[in-house]
N, C-alpha and C positions, 0 to 999 in steps of 0.2 A: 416578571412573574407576579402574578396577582393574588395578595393575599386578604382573607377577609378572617374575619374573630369567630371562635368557635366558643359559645356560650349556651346556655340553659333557657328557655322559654318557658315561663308558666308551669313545670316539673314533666313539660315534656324534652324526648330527645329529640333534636334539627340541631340542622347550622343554618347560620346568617349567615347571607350574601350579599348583605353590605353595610345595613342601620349596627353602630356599635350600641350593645344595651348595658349601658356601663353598671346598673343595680342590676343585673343580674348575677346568680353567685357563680363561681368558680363551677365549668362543666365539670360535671360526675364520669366516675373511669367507665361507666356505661357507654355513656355517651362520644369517648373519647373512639375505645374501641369498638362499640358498632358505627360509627364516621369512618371507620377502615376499611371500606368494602375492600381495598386491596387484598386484606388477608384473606378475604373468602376465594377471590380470586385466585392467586396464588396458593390457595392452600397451604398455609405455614406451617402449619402441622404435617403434612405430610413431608413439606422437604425438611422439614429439622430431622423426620425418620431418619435422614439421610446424613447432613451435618447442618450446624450452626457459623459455620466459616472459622469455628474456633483454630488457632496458631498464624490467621493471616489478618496483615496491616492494610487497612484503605487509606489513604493520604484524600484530604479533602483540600482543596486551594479553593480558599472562598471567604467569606467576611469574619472568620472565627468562630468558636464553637463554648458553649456557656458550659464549663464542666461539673456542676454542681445540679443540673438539670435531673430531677430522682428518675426521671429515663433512661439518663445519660451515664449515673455513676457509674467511674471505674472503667468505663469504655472508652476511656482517651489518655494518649500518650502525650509525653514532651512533646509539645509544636514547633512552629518557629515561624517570627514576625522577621523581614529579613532590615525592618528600620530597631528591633530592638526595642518597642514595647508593648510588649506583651501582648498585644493586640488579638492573638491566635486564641487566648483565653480567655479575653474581656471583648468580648462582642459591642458593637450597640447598635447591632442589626441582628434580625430574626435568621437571614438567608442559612446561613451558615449551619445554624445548629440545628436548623429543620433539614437540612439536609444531613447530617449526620443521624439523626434522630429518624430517617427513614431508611437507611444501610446497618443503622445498629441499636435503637433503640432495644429496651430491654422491660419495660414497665419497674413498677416499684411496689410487686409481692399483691397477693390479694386480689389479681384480676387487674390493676389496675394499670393506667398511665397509657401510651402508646409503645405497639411493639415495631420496628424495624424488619427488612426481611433476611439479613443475616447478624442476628446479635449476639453471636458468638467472638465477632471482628473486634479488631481494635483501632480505633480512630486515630490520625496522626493530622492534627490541623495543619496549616499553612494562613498564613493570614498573607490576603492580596486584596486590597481594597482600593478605590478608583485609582486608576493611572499605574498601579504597581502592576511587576513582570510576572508573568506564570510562568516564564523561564526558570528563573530563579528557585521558585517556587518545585517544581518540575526533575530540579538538579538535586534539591535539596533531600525530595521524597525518595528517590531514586539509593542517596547514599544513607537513607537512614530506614530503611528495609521495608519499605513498602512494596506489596506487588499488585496493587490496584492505585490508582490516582484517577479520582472525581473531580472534574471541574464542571462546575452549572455553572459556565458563566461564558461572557464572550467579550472580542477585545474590538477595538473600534476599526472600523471598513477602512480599507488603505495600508497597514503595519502589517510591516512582514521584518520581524527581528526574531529571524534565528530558531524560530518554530518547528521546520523540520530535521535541523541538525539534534535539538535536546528534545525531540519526541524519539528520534533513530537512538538516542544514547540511550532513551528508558527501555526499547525494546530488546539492545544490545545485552541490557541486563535483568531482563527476562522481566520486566513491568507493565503491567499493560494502562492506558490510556484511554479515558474514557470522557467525551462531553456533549454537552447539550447543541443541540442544530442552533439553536434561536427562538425566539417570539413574535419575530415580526412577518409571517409566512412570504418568508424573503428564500432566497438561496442558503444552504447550511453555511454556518458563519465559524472566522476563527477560534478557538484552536480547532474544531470539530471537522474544518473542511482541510486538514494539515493531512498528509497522505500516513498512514499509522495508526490513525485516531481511530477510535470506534464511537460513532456519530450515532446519536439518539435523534428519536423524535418520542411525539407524546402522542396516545390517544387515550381515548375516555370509557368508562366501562362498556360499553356496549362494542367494543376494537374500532371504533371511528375513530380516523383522523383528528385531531383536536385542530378547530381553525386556525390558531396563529403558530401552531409549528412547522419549523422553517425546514423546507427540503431540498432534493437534488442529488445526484447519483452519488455523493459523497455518504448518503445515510443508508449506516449499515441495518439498527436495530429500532425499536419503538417498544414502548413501556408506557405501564399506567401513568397520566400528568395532569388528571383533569378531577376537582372534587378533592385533592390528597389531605387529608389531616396530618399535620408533620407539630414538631415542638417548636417552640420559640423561648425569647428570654426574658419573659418576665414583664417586657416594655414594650415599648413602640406599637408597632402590630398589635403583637403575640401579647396583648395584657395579662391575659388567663394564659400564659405559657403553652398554647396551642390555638394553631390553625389552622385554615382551610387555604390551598393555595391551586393555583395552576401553573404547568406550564412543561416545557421540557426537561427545565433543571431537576423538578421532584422524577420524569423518567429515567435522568440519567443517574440517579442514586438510585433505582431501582434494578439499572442493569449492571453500576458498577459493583452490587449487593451480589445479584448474582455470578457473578465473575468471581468475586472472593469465593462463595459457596465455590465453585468450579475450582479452584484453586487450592483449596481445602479437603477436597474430595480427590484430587487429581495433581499435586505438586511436583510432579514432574512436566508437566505441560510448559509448552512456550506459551506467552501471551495470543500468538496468532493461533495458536492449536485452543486454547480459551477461547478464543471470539469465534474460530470454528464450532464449537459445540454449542455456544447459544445461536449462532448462526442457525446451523441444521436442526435444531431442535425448536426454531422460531414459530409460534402459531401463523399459519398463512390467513392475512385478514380477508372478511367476505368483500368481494368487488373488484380486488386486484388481482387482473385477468392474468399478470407475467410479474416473475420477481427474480432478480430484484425490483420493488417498486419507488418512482421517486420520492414517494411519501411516508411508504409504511420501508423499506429498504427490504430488509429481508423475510418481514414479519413482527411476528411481535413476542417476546420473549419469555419463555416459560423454563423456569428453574428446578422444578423437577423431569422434568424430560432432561436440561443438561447435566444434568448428576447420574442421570439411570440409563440414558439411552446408547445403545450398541454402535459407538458413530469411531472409528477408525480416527488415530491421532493427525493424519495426515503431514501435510509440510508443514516444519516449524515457523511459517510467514503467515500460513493459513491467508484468511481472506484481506488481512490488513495490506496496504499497498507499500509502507514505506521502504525505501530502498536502506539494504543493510540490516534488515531486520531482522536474518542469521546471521549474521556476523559474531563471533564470538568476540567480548571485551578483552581487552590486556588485562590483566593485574594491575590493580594499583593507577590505571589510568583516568584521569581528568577530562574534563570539558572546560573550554572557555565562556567563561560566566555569558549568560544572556542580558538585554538589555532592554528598555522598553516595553513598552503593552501589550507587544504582539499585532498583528492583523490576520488580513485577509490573504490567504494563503494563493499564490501565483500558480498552482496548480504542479511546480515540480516537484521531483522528490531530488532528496539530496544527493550531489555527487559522491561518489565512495572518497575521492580526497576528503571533502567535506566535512564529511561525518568522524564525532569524537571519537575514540579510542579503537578506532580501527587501523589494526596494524598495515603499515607499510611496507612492500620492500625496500631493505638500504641498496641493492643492489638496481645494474640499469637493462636494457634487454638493447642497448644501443647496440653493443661488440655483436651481438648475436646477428643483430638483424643486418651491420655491415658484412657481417663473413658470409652469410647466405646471400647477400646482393653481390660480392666478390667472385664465388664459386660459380653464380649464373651467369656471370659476365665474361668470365673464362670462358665456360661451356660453350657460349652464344658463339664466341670468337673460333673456337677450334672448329665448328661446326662451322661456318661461313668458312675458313680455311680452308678444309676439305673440300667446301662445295665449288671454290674457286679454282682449287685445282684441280677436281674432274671436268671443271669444264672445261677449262687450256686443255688438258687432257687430249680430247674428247674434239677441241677444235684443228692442234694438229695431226691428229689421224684421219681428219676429213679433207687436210689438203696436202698431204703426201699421194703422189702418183702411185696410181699402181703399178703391183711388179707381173714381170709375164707370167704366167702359169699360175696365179693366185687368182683364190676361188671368186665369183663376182657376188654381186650382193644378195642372188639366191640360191648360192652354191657355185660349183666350177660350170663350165658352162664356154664351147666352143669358141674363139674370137674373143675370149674376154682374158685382160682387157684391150682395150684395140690397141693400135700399132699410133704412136706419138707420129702426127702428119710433118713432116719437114717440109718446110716452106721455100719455095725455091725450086722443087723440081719441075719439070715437062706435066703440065697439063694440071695442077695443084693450084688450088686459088689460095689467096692469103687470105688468116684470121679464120679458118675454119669453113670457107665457102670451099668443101669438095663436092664435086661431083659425082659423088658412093657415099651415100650418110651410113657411117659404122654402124649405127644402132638400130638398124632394120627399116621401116617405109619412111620415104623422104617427109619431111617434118615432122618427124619422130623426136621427142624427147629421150633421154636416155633416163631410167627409174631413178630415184633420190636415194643416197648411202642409206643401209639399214638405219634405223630410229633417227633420222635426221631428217626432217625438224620433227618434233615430237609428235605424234598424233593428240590430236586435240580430245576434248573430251567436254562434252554436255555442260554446259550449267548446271549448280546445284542449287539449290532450296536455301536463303541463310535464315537461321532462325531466327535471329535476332533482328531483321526485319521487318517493318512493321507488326502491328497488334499493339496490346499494350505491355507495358514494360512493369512491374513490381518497382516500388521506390526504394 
């Protein structure tokens, strides 16, 4: 993300984009708050008509959050560094607190300071700084009552530790998940591209595309990222405690802002019935002929529309993908800690074994499936049984001689059946050479026993012959 200093020129209002003008004094809250085209955009007046996000927690995992920030006061909760110092509090990086400071800023009375777009929330840091897990991070927000979790960050290409097992446990417990695609207008990147996630991208005021944000059919929504005035801490960057930055990370605090409001508004929602509503409520950007797009995904995100508009809760998985994502949690059940940076997500979603706290059967379906393999092996056998012995049946009634007076094989019928030739007498040839063929003109066959051999019957059509086959 690219940050530049937001200062005063000659007592007019700009931002620099990029000379720092270190005598210059401290921006004026004029200047802080017209630098916010966002809020004209969004209209924050009008959705506060609505609500503020006030009674819901956004979990941030990101480089710490400066709590003393007069934007900031009072809108942050106990954190947690998971090395143990305090780090979630004591920043010495801007990233963090400009992104809390765009989900909840609050200003400090008077018009002044920067406003957030849901600053009724309550902030819950996370500190995750190079090489540390979002796992962890992740588990941690999950059991300390957040129902939004922001990460503007990504982990390095190649790591795949356990990302879609403790993103399927946040959803299990009705959290939703929210991160940045990227900056390198690469393919959306971990955790964003983990199957659950709700994948930001960035564009600029005018709904364009911002260039280096990163896409591909993983990216659900897009959010202002381009020009953002956010806080910082006082140092680095952020000397005059605000700046001007780019990039996805300030869109994805703008939509996980709005997801609080939706939550706020709407607490009985699942997180995938949340990402439905800014889903359908997404401004359709000019030029993008078919959506979802791989760029803009479903559009671009407007938060009074998901507060107001008549959209049907639908399935509680809504549009998110990850496997388990109804799944109702046990009581009282755990996940095994995750480990490592995270990566690039292999495109599966997790097996139901897999996934934390979904109950299992103790029981097996083995017995079941032998006694049904049992009963059709019986069945099979008595059926071949039968069919063997109608044919014995069936073979000696076709070589029993006939008796005299018994009907012949199309009814009774004079001479039938003939008289057994004795072999032996005046003028009788042996083996059947007589000179009177019984069965009427000489090389006459005599008809075949009724239904023996069977009348044939046509070919039939098989269907599963040629064509194509379904896999």
């Amino acid at each position: 993300m690219r940050l530049t200093r937001l200062a005063g020129v000659l007592g007019a209002t700009a931002l620099t984009a990029g000379t720092l003008f270190t005598s210059a004094p401290v921006a004026s809250a004029d200047q802080v708050r017209d630098a916010q085209w966002v809020n004209q955009y969004f209209d924050f007046d009008k959705v506060w008509s609505i609500t503020k996000g006030d009674g819901v927690t956004v979990a941030l995992i990101d480089t710490g959050v400066k709590p003393d920030h007069p934007d900031l006061a009072g809108s942050l909760l106990p954190g947690y560094d998971p090395d143990g110092n305090g780090r979630e509090t004591n920043p010495t990086e801007d990233h963090g607190t400009g992104m809390a400071s765009l989900i909840a800023a609050h200003g400090h009375g008077n018009g002044e300071g920067m406003l957030g777009l849901a600053p009724g929330v309550k902030i819950l840091p996370i500190y995750r700084g190079e090489g540390g897990s979002m796992q962890d991070g992740i588990k941690w927000a999950v059991e300390h009552g957040a129902k939004v979790i922001n990460i503007s960050q990504v982990t390095p290409v190649g790591a795949d530790d356990g990302f879609a097992e403790v993103v399927a446990y946040a959803l299990q417990h009705k959290v939703l998940v929210v991160a940045g695609a990227g900056n390198d207008a690469g393919p959306v990147r971990t955790p964003a591209n983990v199957p659950g996630v709700l994948a930001v991208g960035a564009v600029d005021k005018n709904q364009q595309v911002w260039a280096k944000s990163n896409y591909g059919p993983e990216l659900m929504l897009t959010a202002p990222g381009v020009d953002i005035v956010m806080a910082g801490i006082g140092s680095g960057t952020c000397t005059k405690q605000y700046c001007k930055a780019d990039g996805t990370s300030d869109a994805t605090a703008y939509v996980s802002a709005a997801a609080a409001l939706v939550f706020a508004k709407y607490p009985d929602l699942t997180p995938g019935q949340v990402a439905n509503r800014l889903v359908k409520t997404a401004a359709a950007p000019a030029g993008a002929a078919k959506l979802p797009d791989a760029h803009y995904g479903y559009g671009i995100v407007q938060p009074y529309k998901a507060l107001t508009a008549n959209i049907p809760a639908g399935p509680a998985q809504g549009p998110l993908a990850a496997a388990g994502a109804e799944t109702a949690p046990s009581a009282g059940a755990e996940t095994s800690k995750g480990s490592g940076s995270g990566g690039a997500d292999t495109g599966r979603a997790p097996s139901p074994g897999a996934l934390p706290n979904v109950k299992q059967s103790s029981g097996s379906s083995l017995p079941l499936i032998l006694g049904i393999a049992g009963a059709l092996l019986v069945l099979l056998v008595v059926v071949i049984a039968l069919a063997v012995a109608s044919s014995r049946k069936r073979n000696r009634a076709q070589q029993l001689p006939p008796q005299a007076g018994a009907p012949g094989p199309y009814g009774a019928q004079p001479g039938w059946p003939p008289a057994q030739p004795q072999y032996g007498q005046p003028g009788q040839q042996p083996y059947g050479q007589s000179a009177q063929q019984p069965y009427g003109q000489p090389g006459q066959q005599p008809p075949p026993p009724y239904g023996y051999p069977p009348q044939q019957q046509p070919p039939y059509d098989n269907p599963y012959q040629g064509g194509n086959q379904s896999r």
